[in-house]
Structures are given as C-alpha cells and as structure tokens.
N, C-alpha and C positions, 0 to 999 in steps of 0.2 A: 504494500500500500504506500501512498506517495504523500508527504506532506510538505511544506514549505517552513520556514523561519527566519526570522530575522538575528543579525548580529547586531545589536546596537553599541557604540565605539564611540571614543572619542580621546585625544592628546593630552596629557598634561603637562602641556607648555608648547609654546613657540616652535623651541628648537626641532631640529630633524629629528636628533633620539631623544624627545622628548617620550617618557614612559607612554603607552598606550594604555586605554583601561576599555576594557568591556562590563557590560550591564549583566548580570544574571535574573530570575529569577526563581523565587518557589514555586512548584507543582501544588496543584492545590492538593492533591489528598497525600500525598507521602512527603512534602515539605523539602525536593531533594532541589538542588539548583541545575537549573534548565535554562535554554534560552527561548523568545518566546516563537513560539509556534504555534501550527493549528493547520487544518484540512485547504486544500487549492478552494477557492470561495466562485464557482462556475466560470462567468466569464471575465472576473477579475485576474486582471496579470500575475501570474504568482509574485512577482516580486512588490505590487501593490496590495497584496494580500497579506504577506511579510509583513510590511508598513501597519496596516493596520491591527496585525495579532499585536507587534510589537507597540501600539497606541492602548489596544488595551488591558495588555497583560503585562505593560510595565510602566505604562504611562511616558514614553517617548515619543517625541517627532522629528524628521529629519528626511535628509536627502536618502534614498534609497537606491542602492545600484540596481539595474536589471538583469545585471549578471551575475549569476550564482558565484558565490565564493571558493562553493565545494560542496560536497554532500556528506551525509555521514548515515549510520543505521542503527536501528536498537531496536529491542523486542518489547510488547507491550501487551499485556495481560488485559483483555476485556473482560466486561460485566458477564459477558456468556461464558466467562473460563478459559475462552480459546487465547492465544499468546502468539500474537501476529509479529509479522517482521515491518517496520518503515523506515524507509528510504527518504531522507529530510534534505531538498535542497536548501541550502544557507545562502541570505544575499545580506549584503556587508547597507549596513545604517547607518549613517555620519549623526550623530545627535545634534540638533541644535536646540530642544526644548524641551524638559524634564516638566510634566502637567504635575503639578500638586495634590490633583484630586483625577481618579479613573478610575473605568468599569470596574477591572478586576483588585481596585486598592485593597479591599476587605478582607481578600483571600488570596495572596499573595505578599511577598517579603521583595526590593529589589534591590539590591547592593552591587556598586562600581568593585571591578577587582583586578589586579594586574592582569596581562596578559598567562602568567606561570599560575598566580592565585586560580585563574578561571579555570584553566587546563587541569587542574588537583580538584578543585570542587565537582564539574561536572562526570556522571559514571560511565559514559560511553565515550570510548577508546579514541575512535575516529574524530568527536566531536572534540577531544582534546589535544588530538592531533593538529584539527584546522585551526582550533585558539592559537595553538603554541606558532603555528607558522604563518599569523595573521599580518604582524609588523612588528616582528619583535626588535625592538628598542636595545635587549639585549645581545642579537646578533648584528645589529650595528655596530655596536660598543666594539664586541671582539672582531670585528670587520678593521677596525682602524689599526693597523698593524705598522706597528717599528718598523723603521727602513734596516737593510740589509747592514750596512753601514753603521748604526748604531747597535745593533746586537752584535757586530762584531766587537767594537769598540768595549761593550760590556764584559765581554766573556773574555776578550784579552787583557783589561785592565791597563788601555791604554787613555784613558779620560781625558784631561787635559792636552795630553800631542794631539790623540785623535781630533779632538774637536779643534786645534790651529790647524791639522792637514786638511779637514773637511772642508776650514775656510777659503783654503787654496781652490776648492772644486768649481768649477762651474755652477751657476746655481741654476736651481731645476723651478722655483716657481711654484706655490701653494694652489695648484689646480684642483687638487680634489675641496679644500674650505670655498674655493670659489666656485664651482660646481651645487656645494651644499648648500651653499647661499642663497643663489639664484633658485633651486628646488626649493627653500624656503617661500619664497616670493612666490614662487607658481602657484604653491600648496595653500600659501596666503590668500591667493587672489583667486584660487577655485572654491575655497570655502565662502568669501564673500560671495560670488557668482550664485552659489547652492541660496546662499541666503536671501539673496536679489529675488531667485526665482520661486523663491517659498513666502518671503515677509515683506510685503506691500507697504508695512509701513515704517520704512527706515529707509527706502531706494535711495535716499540721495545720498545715506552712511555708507551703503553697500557701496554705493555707484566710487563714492569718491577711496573708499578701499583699495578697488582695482584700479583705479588710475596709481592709487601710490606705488602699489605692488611694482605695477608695472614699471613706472618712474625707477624702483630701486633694482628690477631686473636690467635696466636699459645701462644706472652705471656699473652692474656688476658686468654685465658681458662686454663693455668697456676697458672694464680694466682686466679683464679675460684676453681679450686682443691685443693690448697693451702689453702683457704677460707675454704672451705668446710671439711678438714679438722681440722681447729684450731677453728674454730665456734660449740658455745655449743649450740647455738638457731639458727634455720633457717628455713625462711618462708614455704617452701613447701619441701618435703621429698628430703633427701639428693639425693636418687636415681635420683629423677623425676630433681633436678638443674642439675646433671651432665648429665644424658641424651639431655637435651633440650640444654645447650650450647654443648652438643659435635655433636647434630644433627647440629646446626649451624656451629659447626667445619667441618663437613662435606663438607658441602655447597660449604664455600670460598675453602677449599683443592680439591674440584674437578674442582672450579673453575681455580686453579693453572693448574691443572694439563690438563686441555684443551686450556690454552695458553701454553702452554711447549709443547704441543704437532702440536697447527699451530707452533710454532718455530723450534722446533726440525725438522717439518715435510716442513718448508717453504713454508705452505699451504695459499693460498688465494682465491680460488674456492670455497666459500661458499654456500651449498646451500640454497636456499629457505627454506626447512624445518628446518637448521640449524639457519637460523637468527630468525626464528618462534619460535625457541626453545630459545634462547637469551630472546628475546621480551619477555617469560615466563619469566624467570630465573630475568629480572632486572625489572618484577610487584613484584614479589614474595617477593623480596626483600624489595620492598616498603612496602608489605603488614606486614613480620614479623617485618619492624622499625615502624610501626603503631604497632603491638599487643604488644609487648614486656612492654613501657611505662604502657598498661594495666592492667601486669599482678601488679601491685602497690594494688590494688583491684578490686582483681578478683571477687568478689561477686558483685558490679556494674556495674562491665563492661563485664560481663559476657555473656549478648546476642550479642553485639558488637567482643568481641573474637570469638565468634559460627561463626559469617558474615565471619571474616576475614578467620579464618581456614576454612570452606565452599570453598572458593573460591579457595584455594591452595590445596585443593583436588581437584578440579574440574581441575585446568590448568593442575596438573600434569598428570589427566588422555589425556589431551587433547594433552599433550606433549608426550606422550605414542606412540599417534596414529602417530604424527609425525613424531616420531624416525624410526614406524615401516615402512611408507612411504618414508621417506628417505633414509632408506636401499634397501627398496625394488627396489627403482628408481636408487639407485648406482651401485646396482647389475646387474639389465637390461640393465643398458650401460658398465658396465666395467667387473663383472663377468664372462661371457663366454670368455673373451677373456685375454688369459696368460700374453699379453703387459700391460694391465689393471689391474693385478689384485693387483698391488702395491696400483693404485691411489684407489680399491674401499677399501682396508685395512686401510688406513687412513682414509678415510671419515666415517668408522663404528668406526675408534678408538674415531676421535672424537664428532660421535655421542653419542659412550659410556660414554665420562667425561660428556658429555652436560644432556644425561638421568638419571648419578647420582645428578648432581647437582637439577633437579627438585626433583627427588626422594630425598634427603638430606630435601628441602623443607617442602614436606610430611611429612617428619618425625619428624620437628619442628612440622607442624598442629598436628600433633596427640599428641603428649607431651604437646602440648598446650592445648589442649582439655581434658587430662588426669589431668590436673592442674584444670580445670576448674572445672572436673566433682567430684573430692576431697576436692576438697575447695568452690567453687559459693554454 
C-alpha cells in the first residue's frame, strides 16, 4: 500500500553548515515519533497532500518540493489484525510557519530535532536512513579537509620552517569560502523567492531580499574572477571555477528577475505549478549548499556529489513538465480571449524566470559532475 509524507526542515542559522533540524511527531495511539503522513488524498498531488498531512498533524507550512526525497517502508498492524506492508514517499518541507493552534494539536507531541537526534528517535530503518543523508551539517564539517601540505607539516614536526617555505609557494586562492559564499546568497535568495510566492503580505520585504542577495552574489563572483585571475595555483581548471560560480550566478539573477517581474507586474495569482516550481528552486538550493562544502575533496566525496547532482537533474526535469502544464493551463483560460491575453503574458513571463532558475541549477549539476569526473 502507498502512502505519502512530509519532511518538514528547517536551518539553524545563516551559515552553509548551519545544523539542520527536522520536525517529528507522535502517532496518536503508541506515542512513537513519526513524520507526518497519511493516504494519497485522490486527485490531490501527492506532494500537496504531504503539505497538508504535514498542516495538520504538526501544525507547519511551507514550500513543499514535488519531488520525493526518497521513500522508505514499515509494517502496520490494522484494526482487522492483518499487518500490511507501506511504501511512504517523503517530499522535503522548507518551514516557514509553525501554526500555534491545529487539527491534530490535542493528540499529538511535535518536537524540532537534529538531523542524528531524528534518525535515533524514529523505528524504521530506511526512514532513518533518508534523515541521516538529508543535509547533514555534519558531513560538511568532515568534508572540509587539511591541505596535503599541512598534515605533512604536522606529522613531521616541521611548524615554523614549514609555514616560511609554504610562504614561498605560489598562492592558490580561497575558492572553495568563495564558492560557499555565493551558495549562501543563492540559498538566501531562494528562501525569500519561497516566501514571495506563499506570503502576500510582506512582497516588498521578500522582493527587496532578492535584490540584496543578488547585489552580494554579483560582488562575490567579482572577486571570484579577480581571484582567478591573480592566482598562479588553482584547484580545479580555471574554466570549470568560472563556469560553476557563474552557473550559480545565474540562479540568484533569475531569481531577481522573477521578483521584479511579480513587482513590476503586481502579480499575486500564483499558480499551483508556479509554487511547485518555487518548492524546486529552494530544494535545489539546499542541495548545491550541501555539494559545494564537498567539492574541499572531491575524491571522497565523490559518490555523495553523484546523489546530490542526481537529484537536481531529476527536479529540473520535473520542473520542465510543470512549466509546460502551467502554460498550457494559462492559455486554456486566458489565450483565446483578447481581455486575457495580458494576464496569460505574465504568467508565461514568469514562468520563464522560474524555468531558468531551475535550468541555472542544472547547470551547477553538471559542472559539478565535470569537476568530479576530472579530478575523483
């Protein structure tokens, strides 16, 4: 049998490895912690189905991706005795609003927990499988690895010389903090984006968010080409750094440009396919401030970048089909007729920024995988 659930998530803090926490709660009758779920609801999307078990069985709202994160299975004893097997796909929940009061408050407990805490609490295997390899904070951490250079320096015990010969070297340029950096901005500027197209009343907060982001992406990849320039040593082909932050560049620039355009446009009629395409755009996010910390050594972490880039081809394709339904459905209501064909002109403009923005994505994946596949 087939069920659906939400992971509802959220950062604590700024930073790239800022700790992740996910949301649990109680099962109402054996009190064990769960995430929340429940049945496909007919011709509701499963992942707007997700959304909603997750409104009222934990009291969250948020951007919800359409693409499953993973699935997982457990057994489950019904009222007739029988002890059926479900297959639960997981779609990843960006929190932005914790309700005070919900359906299921009364009978139910719901407690934020690390990414490790979540993975210990809950009792199926798989399902703490997918916690542990959601965005762990912790495998950044060990991602950031000593240069070759200084662990020799340590184990030889030459501290002081080493560090005057090292001064002699060529310098290589802090490209992986300015990479992290600009992944900040992005991540920055897609969770506004999430918020623009969910909370109507703050647009001009959100709006003027993404223009900063964007402002601070514009001098980081600045002083990325500046870098790249004046650096006589640098980790991965000059080509392959400038493409990969300017594919990033990308990203937040389209992202600007799809608030500038609900502004411009005083657009608030969001469709369904358009916050489906959001809900990609601020996983994807998440997913390039997990790979990037990676790319420190690429040769260990190498089947982990595969998973990551993997998945941001797959949304973008998924975001494709979106786009193409989205239009298709603008145009059925508004293209045949001349009064309409203002409103269906915006909604394709900004479907347009929304399609580059995932597209931008993809183009990180594959430079990400072009790094990998040159150096792992």
């Amino acid at each position: 049998m087939r069920q659906i659930a939400a992971l509802p998530y959220r950062a604590r803090g700024a930073n790239l490895d800022a700790p992740v926490s996910v949301l649990l709660v109680t099962s109402r009758e054996t009190k064990r912690w769960v995430i929340p779920k429940g049945n496909p609801m007919g011709s509701t999307a499963p992942h707007a189905a997700a959304a909603l078990e997750a409104e009222e069985e934990a009291g969250v709202r948020g951007s919800v991706c359409p693409v499953p994160l993973g699935s997982y299975r457990y057994r489950k004893r019904r009222k007739t005795g029988a002890s059926l097997m479900f297959d639960v796909e997981v779609y990843p929940l960006s929190v932005d609003e914790e309700l005070a009061d919900w359906k299921e408050a009364g009978e139910r407990t719901r407690q934020w927990f690390s990414l490790a805490e979540a993975a210990d609490k809950v009792e199926e295997p798989d399902l703490a499988d997918l916690i542990r390899s959601f965005n762990a904070a912790e495998f950044n951490s060990a991602a950031r690895r000593r240069s070759l250079l200084s662990a020799i320096a340590e184990r030889s015990k030459v501290g002081p010389m080493f560090a005057w010969f090292q001064n002699l070297l060529p310098k290589t340029g802090d490209f992986f903090t300015l990479f992290e950096t600009h992944a900040q901005s992005v991540c920055g500027a897609s969770q506004a984006l999430g918020r623009l197209f969910t909370d109507g009343s703050a647009r001009a907060e959100h709006i003027r968010e993404i223009n900063e982001r964007e402002h601070d992406a514009d001098n980081i990849i600045r002083e990325t080409l500046g870098t790249v320039r004046r650096t006589f040593l640098t980790p991965f082909d000059r080509g392959a750094i400038t493409s990969l932050i300017g594919a990033m560049d990308d990203a937040v620039d389209e992202m600007q440009a799809a608030a500038n355009a609900v502004d411009l446009y005083d657009f608030d009629e969001f469709e369904p396919e358009m916050k489906d395409m959001v809900a990609i755009i601020i996983d994807s996010g998440r997913l390039v401030a997990e790979a990037l910390p990676l790319l420190r050594d690429v040769g260990a972490n190498a089947t982990r970048l595969h998973e990551l880039t993997e998945r941001l081809v797959r949304m973008e394709g998924h975001a494709d089909e979106l786009h193409r339904a989205g239009l298709k459905s603008a145009f059925q209501r508004f293209g045949s007729d001349p009064a309409g064909a203002m409103r269906f002109t915006v909604r394709r403009e900004i479907f347009k920024h929304l399609e580059r923005i995932v597209d931008a994505f993809e183009d990180v994946a594959n430079e990400i995988d072009g790094i990998v596949i040159d150096h792992a």
